[in-house]
C-alpha positions as CSV (number, residue, x, y, z in Angstrom):
1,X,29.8,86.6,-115.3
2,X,28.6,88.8,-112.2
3,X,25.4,88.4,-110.6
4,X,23.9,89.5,-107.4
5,X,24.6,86.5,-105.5
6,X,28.5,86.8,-106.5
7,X,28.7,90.5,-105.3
8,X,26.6,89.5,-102.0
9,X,29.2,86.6,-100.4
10,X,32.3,89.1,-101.8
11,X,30.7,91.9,-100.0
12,X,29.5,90.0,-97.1
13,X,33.1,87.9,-97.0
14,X,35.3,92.0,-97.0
15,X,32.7,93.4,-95.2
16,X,33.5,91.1,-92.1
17,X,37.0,91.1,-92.6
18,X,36.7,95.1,-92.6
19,X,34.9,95.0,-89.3
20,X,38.0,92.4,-87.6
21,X,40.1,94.9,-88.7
22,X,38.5,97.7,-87.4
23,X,38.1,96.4,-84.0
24,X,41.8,95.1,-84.0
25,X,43.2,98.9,-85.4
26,X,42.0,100.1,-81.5
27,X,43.9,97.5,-79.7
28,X,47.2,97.9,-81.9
29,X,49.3,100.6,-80.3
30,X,52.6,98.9,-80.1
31,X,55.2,96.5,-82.2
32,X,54.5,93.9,-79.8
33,X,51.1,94.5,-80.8
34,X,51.6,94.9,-84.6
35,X,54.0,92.1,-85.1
36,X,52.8,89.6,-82.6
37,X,49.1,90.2,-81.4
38,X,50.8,91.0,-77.7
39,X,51.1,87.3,-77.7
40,X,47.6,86.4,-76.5
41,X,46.3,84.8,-78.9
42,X,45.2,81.3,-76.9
43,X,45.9,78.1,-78.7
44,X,42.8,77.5,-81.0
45,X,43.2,80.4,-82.3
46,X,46.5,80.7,-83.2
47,X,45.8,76.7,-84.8
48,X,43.4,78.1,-86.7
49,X,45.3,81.1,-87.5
50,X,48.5,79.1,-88.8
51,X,46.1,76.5,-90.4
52,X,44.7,79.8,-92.4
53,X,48.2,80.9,-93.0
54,X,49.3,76.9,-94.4
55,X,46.2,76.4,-96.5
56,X,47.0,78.8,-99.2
57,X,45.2,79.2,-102.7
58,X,47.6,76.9,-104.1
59,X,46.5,74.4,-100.9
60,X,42.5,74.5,-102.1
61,X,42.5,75.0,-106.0
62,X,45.5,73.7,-106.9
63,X,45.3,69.6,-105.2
64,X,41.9,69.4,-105.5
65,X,42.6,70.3,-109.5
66,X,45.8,67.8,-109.3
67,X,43.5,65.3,-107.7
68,X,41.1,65.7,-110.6
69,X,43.3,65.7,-113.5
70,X,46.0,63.1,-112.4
71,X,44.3,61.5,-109.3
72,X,46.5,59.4,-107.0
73,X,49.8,61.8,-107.5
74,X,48.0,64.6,-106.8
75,X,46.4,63.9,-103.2
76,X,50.3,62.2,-102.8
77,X,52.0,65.4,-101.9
78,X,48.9,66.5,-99.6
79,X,50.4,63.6,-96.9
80,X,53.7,65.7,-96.9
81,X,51.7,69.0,-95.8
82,X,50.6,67.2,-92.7
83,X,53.5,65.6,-91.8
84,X,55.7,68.6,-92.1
85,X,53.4,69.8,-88.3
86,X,54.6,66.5,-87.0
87,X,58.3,68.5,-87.7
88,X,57.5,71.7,-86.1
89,X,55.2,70.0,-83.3
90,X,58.6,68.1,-82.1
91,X,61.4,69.8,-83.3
92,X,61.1,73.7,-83.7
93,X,57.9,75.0,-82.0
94,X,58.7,75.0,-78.1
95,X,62.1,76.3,-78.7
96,X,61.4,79.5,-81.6
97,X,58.8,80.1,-79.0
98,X,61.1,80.8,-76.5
99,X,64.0,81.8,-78.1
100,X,62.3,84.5,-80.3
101,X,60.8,87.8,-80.1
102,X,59.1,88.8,-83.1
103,X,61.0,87.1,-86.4
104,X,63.1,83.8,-86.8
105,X,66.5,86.5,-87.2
106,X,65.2,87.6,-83.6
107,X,65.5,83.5,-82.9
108,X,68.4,83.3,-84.5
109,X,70.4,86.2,-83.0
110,X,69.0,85.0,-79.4
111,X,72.7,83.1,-79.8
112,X,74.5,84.5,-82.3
113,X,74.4,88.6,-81.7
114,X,75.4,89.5,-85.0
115,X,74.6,91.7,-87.5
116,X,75.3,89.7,-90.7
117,X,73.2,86.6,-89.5
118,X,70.1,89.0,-89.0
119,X,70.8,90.3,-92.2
120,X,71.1,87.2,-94.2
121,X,67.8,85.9,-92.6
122,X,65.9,88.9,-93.4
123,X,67.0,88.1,-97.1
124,X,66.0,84.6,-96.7
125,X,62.4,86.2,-95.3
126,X,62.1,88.4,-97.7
127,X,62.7,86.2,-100.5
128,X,60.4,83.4,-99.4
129,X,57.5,85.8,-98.6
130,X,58.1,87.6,-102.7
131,X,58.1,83.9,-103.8
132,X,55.1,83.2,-102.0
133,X,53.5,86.7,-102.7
134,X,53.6,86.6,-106.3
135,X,51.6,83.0,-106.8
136,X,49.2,84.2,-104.1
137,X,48.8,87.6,-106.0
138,X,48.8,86.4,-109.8
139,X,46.3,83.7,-108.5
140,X,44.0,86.2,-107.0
141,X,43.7,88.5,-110.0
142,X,42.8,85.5,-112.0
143,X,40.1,84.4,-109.7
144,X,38.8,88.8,-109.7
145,X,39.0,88.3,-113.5
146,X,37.0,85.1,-114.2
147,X,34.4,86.5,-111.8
148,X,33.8,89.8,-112.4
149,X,35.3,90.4,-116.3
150,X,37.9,93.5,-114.6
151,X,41.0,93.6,-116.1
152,X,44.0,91.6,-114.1
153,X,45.8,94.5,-113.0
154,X,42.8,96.2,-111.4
155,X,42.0,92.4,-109.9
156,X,45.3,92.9,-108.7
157,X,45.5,96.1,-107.5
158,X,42.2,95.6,-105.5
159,X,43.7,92.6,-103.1
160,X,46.8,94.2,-102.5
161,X,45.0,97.4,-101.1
162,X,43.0,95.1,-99.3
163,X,45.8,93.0,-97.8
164,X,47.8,96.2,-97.3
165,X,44.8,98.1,-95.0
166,X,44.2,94.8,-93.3
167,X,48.1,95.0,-92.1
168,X,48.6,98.5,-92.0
169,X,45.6,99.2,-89.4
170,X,45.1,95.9,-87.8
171,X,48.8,94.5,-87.6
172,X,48.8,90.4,-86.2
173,X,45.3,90.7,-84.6
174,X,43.7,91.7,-87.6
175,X,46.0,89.3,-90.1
176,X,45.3,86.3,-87.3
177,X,41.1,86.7,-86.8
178,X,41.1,87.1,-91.1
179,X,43.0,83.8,-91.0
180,X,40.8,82.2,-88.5
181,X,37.2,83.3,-90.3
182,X,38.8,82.3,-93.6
183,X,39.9,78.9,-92.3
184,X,36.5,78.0,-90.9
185,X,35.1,79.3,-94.1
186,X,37.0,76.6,-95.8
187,X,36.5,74.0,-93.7
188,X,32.9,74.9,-94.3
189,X,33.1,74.7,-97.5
190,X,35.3,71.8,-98.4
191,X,33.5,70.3,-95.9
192,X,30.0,71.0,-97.6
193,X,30.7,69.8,-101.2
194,X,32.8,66.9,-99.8
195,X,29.3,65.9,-98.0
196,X,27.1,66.6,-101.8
197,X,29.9,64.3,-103.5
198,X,29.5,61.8,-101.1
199,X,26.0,61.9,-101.3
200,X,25.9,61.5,-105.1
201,X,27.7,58.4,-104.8
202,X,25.4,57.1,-102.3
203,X,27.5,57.5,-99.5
204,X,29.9,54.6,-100.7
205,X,33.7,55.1,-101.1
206,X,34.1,52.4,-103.4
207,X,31.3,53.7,-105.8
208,X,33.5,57.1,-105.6
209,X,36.4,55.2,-106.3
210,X,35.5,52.6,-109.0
211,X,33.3,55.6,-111.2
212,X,37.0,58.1,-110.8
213,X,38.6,54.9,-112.7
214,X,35.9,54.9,-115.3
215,X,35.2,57.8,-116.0
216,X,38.6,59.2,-116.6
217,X,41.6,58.8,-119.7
218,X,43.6,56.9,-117.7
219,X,41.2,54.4,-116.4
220,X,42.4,52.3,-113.4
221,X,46.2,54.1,-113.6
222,X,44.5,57.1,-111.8
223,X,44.3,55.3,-108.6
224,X,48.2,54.4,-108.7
225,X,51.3,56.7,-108.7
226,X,52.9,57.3,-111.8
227,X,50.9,59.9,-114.1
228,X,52.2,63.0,-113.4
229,X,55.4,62.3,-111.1
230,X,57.0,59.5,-113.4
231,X,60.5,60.5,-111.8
232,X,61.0,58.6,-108.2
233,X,63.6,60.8,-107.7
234,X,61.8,64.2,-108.6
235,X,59.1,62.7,-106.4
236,X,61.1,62.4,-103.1
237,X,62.8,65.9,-103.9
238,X,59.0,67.5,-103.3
239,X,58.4,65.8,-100.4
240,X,61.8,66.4,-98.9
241,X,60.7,70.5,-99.8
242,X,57.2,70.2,-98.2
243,X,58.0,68.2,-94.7
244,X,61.0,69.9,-94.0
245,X,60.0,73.2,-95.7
246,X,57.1,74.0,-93.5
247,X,59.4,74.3,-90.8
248,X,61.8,77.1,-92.2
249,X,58.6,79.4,-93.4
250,X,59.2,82.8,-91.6
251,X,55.3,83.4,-92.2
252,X,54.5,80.3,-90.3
253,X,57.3,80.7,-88.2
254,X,56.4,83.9,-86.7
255,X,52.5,82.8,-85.7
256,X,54.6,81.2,-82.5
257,X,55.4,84.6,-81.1
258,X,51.4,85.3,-80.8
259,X,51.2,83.0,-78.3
260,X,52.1,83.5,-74.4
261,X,54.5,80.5,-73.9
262,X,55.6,77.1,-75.5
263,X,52.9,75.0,-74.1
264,X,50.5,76.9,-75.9
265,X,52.5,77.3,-78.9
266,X,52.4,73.4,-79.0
267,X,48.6,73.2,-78.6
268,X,48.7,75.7,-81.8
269,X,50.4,73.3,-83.8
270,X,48.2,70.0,-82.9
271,X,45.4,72.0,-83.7
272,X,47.0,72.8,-87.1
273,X,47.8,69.2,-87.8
274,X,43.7,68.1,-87.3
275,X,42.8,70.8,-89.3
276,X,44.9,70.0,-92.3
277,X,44.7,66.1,-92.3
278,X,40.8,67.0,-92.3
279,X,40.7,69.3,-94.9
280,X,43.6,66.9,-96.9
281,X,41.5,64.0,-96.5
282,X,38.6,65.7,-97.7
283,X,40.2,67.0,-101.3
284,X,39.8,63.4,-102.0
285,X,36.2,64.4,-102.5
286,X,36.7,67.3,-104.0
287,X,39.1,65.8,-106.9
288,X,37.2,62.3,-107.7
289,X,34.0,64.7,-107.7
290,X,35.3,67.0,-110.2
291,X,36.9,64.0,-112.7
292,X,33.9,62.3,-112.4
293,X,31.0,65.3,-113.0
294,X,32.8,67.9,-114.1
295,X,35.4,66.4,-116.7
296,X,38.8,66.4,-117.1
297,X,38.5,67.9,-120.6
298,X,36.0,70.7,-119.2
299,X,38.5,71.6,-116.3
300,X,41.4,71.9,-118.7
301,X,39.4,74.1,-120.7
302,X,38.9,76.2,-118.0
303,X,42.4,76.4,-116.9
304,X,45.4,74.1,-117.8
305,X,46.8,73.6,-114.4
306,X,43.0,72.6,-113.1
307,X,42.6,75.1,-110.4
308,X,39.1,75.7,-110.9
309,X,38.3,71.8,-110.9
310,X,36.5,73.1,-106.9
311,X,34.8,76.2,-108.4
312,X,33.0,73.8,-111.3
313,X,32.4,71.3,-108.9
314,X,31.0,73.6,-107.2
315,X,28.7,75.4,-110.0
316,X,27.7,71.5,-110.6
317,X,26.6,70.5,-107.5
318,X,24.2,73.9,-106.3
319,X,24.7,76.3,-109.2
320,X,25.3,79.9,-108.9
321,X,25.1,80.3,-105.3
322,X,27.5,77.4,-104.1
323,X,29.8,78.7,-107.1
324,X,29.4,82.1,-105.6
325,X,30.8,81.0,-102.5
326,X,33.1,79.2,-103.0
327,X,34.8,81.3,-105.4
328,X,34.6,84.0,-102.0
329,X,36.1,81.6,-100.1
330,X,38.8,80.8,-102.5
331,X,39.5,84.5,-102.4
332,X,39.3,85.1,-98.5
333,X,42.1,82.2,-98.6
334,X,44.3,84.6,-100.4
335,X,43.2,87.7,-98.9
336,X,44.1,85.9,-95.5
337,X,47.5,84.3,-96.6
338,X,48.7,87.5,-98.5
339,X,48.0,90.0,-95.1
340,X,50.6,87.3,-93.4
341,X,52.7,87.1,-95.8
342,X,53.2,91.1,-95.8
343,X,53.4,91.4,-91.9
344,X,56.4,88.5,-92.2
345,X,58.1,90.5,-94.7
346,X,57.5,94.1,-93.0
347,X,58.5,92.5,-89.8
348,X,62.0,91.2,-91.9
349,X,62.3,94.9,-93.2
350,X,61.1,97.3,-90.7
351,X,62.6,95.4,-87.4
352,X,65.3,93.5,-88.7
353,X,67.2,95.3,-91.1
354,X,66.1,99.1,-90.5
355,X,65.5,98.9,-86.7
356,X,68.5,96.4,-85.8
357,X,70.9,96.9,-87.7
358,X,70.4,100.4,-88.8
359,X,69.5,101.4,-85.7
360,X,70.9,99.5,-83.6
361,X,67.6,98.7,-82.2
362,X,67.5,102.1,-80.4
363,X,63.7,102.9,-81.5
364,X,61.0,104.5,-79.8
365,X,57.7,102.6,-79.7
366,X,56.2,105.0,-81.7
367,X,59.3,104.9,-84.2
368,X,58.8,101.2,-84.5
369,X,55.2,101.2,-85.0
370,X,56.0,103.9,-87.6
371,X,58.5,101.5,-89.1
372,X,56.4,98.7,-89.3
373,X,53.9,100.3,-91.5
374,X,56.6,101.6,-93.6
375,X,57.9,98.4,-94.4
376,X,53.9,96.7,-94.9
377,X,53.7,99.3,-97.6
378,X,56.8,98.8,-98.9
379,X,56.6,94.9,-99.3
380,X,53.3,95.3,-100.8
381,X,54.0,98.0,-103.5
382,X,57.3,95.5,-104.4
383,X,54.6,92.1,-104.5
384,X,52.1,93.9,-106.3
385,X,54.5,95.3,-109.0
386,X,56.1,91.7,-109.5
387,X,53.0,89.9,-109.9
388,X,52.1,92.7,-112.3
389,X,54.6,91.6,-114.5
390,X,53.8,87.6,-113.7
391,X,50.4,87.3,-115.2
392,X,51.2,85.3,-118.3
393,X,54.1,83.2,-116.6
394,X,53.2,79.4,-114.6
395,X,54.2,80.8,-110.9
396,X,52.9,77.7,-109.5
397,X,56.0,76.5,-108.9
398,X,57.5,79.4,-107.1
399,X,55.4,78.1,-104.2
400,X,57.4,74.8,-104.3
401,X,60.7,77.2,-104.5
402,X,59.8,78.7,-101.4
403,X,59.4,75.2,-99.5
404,X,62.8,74.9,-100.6
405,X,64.3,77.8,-99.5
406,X,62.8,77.2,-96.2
407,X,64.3,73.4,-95.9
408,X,67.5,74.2,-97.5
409,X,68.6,78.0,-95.9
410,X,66.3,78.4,-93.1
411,X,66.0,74.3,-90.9
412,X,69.7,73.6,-91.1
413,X,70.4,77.2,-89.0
414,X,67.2,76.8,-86.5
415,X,68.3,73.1,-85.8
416,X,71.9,73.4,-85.4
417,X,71.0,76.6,-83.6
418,X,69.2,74.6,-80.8
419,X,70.8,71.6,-81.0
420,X,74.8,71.6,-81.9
421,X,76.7,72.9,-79.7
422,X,79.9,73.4,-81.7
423,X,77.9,75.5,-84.5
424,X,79.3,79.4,-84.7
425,X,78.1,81.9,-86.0
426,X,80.5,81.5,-90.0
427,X,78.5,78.1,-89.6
428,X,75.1,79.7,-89.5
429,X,76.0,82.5,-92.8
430,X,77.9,79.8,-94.6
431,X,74.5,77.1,-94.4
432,X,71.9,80.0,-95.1
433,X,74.0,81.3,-98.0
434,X,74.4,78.0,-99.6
435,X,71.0,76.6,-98.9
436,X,69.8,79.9,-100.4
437,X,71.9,80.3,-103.5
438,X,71.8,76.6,-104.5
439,X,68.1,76.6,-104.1
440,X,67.7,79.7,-106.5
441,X,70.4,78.6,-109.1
442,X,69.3,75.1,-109.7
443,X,65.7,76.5,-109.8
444,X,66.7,78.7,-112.1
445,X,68.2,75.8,-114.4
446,X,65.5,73.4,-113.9
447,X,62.1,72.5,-115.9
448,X,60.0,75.1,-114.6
449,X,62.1,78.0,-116.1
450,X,63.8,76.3,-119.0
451,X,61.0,74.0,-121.2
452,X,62.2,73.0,-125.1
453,X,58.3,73.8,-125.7
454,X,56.8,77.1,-126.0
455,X,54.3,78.2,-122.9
456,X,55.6,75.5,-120.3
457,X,57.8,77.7,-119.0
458,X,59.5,81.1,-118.3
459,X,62.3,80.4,-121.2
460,X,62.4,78.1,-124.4
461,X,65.4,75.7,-123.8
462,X,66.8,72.3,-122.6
463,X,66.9,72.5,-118.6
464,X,70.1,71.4,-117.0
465,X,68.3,70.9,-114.0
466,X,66.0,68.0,-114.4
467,X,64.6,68.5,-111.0
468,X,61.4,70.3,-110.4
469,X,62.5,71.2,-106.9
470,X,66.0,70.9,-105.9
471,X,65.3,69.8,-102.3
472,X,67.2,66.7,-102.4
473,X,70.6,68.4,-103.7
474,X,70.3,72.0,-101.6
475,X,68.8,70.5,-98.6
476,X,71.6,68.5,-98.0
477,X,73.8,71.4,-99.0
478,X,73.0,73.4,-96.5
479,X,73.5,71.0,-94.1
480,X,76.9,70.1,-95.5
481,X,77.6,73.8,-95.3
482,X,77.0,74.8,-91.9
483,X,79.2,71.8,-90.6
484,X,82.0,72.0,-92.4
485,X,81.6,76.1,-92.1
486,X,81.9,75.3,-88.4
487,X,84.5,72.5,-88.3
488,X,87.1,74.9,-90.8
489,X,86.4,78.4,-88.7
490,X,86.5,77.1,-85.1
491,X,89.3,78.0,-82.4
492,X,89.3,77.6,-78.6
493,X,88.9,80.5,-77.8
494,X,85.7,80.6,-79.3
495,X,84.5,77.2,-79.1
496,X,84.4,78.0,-75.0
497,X,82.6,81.3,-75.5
498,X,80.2,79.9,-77.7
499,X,80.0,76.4,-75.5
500,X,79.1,78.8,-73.1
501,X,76.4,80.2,-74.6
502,X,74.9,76.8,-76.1
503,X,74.2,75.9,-72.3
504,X,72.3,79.3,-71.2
505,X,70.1,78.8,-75.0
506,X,69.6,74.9,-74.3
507,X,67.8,75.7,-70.9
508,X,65.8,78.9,-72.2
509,X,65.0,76.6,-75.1
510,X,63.7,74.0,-73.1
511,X,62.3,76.4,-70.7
512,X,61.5,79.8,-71.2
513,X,64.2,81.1,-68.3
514,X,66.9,83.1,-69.4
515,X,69.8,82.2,-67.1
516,X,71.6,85.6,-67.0
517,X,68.5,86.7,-66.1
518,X,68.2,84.3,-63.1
519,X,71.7,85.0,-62.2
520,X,70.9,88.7,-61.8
């Protein structure tokens, strides 16, 4: 129900956000600007910033309620999340850095000048950032709705005018400080009712741990692997999606072109990586808290997935006002990771597809700048419209899809990118294409669509898919692809060009220098 204390942290919460905005609208006057901040963000910030963009809705609500309903497999997949930094930290960041521009096509095309590879990564883009769009939306409308008794579609309409000014005015600076105050704020906050758990146990871990296997239906099974994830195989499938995912998400992707080089782009992600394993590590609280005060029957009757298991954790520990904040946190997390989401897929739109290869790249800066607000409209309008439509469905899985999309279309190009030297350019549409198609169709045939019950999934059927996420077939597929797409379309002729090239991207890779420019 709404009270005054609600309103206040929502006001306060926009009101702040409103103000970054404002500020950034005077210092964005260019693409660079829009798309990348002009590039100074300084480390911290841009770890915080990506940490804001990585811990999503489905990040807070979602394992701390997986935590609380089926305890060790739920805080399980969190250890993939940090991991997957270990896989840009080593492998991607230093290089997208300085092979990019201001999207992973621009990264992409740095070798391969082709039209068709920017196009099929901006469909890649695009479709990850829809994927991710809708969850983040439907989510969001819920939270609105609980709180303040509108109706979903006005919930919904609300955050994606919000998202859309925050983008439209602000661009990168804007999107990047909301990111930063919202991951702070959830720090704070996870951090806080992690302390008040603590506390209640008398600051001992084994109290926590022994009362959690108690307290709850399964007894001492909820401190061992097994309850939700009974298939070993499904299991390794999710984490193949999350660690290698993470490094094929054009949203997190892009938040290394805000940055003025690859040293700094590196400190980003270490920064990152503390911030997630502390705020993973400190779910634990949140989800042993919540099955051991709250209830696992009370947070079901809430909501069936558990994702308010923090907000009546919450409401249990300081009443209204903790509950009050936390659910404004919980919806600055969206706020923050939707306004990224729509600059990644009006950067896909507006400079890839219309301003490339439309145009040839022959824009004005005002004509880009023009463009790129075209293109944050239109990706909002198209999110908001879909998750319209998504209200009664389970989208929590579409989340997972887009992990998969990212490991199965996205890694295999950006690694054989910088690292093969044989790979052309029919390697790099062939592996996209099939890491993106297989990904979608055995998504499409698997559990979360297809469900011989009524209301656990899209459709009422027998899947053909057992796989929850089909990371461990397409993954592999689109690495398959892109080397045999190579090996079958190679020549001489081409294989010298393109050995040619390999060596002037390895050093600007490695270094920053373009060699023709050097040579010139």
């Amino acid at each position: 129900m709404m009270n005054l204390v609600t309103i206040g942290f929502f006001v306060g919460i926009v009101g702040l956000t409103l103000l970054v905005t404002y500020i950034a609208a005077k210092r964005t006057s260019s693409a660079s600007d829009f798309y990348t901040a002009g590039g100074g963000l300084t480390g911290w910030q841009n770890g915080l910033a990506i940490a804001g963009d990585y811990l999503s809705a489905a990040a807070f609500l979602g394992v701390s309620g997986a935590i609380a309903l089926t305890g060790f497999d739920g805080f399980f997949f969190s250890v993939g999340y940090v991991v997957a930094n270990l896989v840009l930290l080593y492998i991607v960041a230093e290089p997208m850095r300085n092979l990019g521009k201001y999207t992973l096509a621009d990264m992409l095309t740095a070798r391969f000048n082709e039209k068709r590879i920017r196009g099929i990564a901006a469909t890649s883009t695009i479709t990850i950032v829809i994927l991710y769009m809708i969850a983040q939306l439907v989510g969001a409308g819920a939270l609105i709705q609980m709180l303040f008794g509108i109706p979903y579609w006005t919930a919904v309409l609300i955050v994606g005018v919000m998202m859309t000014v925050y983008v439209l005015f602000g661009g990168m600076t804007a999107t990047s400080w909301v990111q930063i105050i919202k991951a702070c704020l959830l720090l704070f906050g996870t951090a806080l009712i992690s302390f008040l758990v603590f506390w209640k146990f008398d600051f001992n871990i084994m109290k926590m741990f022994d009362t959690a296997a108690t307290v709850t239906e399964q007894g001492e099974n909820f401190l061992i692997p097994g309850i939700k994830y009974t298939s070993t195989i499904d299991s390794v499938s999710m984490m193949i999606a999350l660690v290698l995912g993470t490094a094929g998400l054009p949203h997190i992707l892009m938040r290394f072109f805000t940055v003025k080089d690859a040293k700094t782009a590196r400190k980003s992600i270490t920064w990152t990586t503390w911030i997630t394993a502390i705020f993973f590590s400190l779910t634990i609280f949140l989800g042993f808290g919540a099955a051991a005060f709250v209830g696992q029957a009370k947070i079901l009757a809430a909501n069936p997935g558990g994702n308010l298991a923090a907000p009546l954790l919450a409401e249990f520990l300081g009443g209204d006002v903790l509950l009050s904040f936390i659910s404004a946190v919980a919806f600055a997390t969206i706020l923050a990771v939707v306004s990224g989401l729509v600059l990644t897929g009006a950067s896909a739109i507006s400079h890839d597809i219309y301003g490339e290869i439309m145009k040839n790249g022959k824009l004005t800066p005002k004509q880009q700048l023009v463009a790129a607000r075209t293109g944050s409209i239109s990706i909002a309008v198209l999110s908001i419209l879909l998750a319209l439509g998504a209200q009664t469905l389970n989208v929590s899985f579409l989340v997972s899809f887009a992990f998969c999309i990212g490991a199965s279309a996205n890694l295999p190009v950006i690694l054989y990118t910088i690292y093969w030297k044989k790979f052309n350019s029919n390697g790099a549409i062939i592996a996209m294409a099939t890491g993106l198609i297989s990904c979608i169709i055995l998504g499409a045939l698997g559990p979360n669509v297809w469900n011989p019950e009524a209301g656990k999934a899209i459709f009422v059927g027998t899947p053909l898919v057992a796989l929850s996420n089909p990371a461990i077939i397409s993954v592999p597929l689109g690495f398959l692809a892109g080397w045999l797409g190579t090996i079958l379309t190679q020549n001489k002729a081409s294989e010298a060009k393109n050995a040619k090239i390999y060596n002037e991207i390895r050093v600007k890779a490695n270094t920053g220098i373009s060699v023709s420019d050097v040579s010139h």
